[in-house]
N, C-alpha and C positions, 0 to 999 in steps of 0.2 A: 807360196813360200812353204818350204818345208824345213824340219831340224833333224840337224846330223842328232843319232841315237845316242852315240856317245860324249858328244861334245855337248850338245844341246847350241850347239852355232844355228843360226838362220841361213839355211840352203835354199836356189833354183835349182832345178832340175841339172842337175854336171857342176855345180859352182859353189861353193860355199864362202858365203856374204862376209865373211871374217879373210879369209885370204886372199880375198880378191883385193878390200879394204887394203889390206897391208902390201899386198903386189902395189895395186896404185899410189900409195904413200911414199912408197919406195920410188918408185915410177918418179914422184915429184921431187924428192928426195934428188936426185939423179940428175934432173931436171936444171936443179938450181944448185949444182955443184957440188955436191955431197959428196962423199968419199963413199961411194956407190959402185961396183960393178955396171952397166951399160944396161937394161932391162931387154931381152929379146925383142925385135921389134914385133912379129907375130902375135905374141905374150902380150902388148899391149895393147895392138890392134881388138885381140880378140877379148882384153878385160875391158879396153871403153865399151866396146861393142853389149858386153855383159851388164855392165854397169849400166848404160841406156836402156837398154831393156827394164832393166830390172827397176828404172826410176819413173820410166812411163806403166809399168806395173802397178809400182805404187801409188803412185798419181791416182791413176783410176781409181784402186782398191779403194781409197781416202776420198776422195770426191763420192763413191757411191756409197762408201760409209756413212758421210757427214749427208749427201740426200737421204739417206732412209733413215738417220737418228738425231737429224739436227735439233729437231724440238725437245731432246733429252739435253742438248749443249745449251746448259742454262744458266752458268755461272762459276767459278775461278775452280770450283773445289768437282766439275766433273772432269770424269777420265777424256772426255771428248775436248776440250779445251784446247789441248796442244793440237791437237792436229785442226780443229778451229783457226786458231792462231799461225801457223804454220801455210793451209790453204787462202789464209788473208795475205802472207806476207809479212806479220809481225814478227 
């Protein structure tokens, strides 16, 4: 993951993780009757498509984080915690 310069958003490589976010909201938005414009269907072939990637990304990313620093995740007040709790399902 990288960050737009200016924004400081969390970008993939063509994507930034902020508008993608709000395309898909919108997306649901639309979905469930909202007074929404129709979202391109392309447009959201291609942000699920993005969004999956980018959650099996992080999956990994977090699984071989928490293997190589788990014995640091020792208790409520470390940084590892959340994502601790998070790869539990809590």
């Amino acid at each position: 993951m990288n960050f737009d310069e200016q924004t400081g958003a969390a970008a993939w490589p063509g994507v930034r993780v902020d508008q993608l976010v709000m395309r898909l909201r919108r997306l649901n938005e639309w979905r469930r009757g909202g007074d929404v414009e129709q979202p391109d269907p392309h447009e959201v072939g291609s942000d699920l498509d993005n969004a999956a990637d980018m959650l099996e990304r992080m999956a990994a990313a977090i699984v071989e984080t928490l293997e190589s620093n788990l014995h640091l995740a020792d208790g409520d007040n470390c940084t590892l915690i959340g994502l601790v709790r998070m790869a539990r399902g809590a």
